[in-house]
N, C-alpha and C positions, 0 to 999 in steps of 0.2 A: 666433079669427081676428083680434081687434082689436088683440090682443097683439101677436101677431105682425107684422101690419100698421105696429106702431107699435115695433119693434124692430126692422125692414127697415129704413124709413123711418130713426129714427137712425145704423144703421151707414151708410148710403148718405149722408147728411149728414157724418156725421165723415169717412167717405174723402174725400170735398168737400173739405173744411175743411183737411186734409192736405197734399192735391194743391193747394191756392191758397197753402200756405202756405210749399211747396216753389216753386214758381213765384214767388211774390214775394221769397222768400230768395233765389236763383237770379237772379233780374233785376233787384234791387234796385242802384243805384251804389255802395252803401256796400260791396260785395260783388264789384260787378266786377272792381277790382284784382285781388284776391284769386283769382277766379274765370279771368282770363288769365293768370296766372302760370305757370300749370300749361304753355299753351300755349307762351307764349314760351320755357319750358324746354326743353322737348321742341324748338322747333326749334333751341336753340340748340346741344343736342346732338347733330342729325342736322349741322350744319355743322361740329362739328368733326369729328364721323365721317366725312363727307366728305373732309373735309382731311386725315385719316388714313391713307384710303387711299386715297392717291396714289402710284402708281407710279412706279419708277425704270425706264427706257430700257430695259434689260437686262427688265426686266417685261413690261415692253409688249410684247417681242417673242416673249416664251416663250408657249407654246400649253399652252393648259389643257386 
């Protein structure tokens, strides 16, 4: 029982220790840049997607 007790008790600590260390890697400044990159990407692809499809007159007016 003590064994066990005391092998619970460490994986439950290291998940711990995992999950704080993802969280500080993750919110850290040194990391932020990096960490919004991804976002400012992504919108910078929905506006040119946007601007891609933009239709000509003759569009607008056909019925889908």
């Amino acid at each position: 029982m003590l064994l066990g007790s005391v092998y619970y008790l460490g994986v439950t600590l290291l998940l711990f220790a995992i999950f704080a260390w993802i969280v500080v890697r993750t919110y850290s400044r040194k990391n932020r840049e990096r960490g919004e990159l991804a976002k400012y990407r992504m919108m910078e692809d929905d506006h040119v997607a946007a601007e891609a499809e933009l239709v000509t007159p003759q569009e607008a007016t056909h019925v889908r």
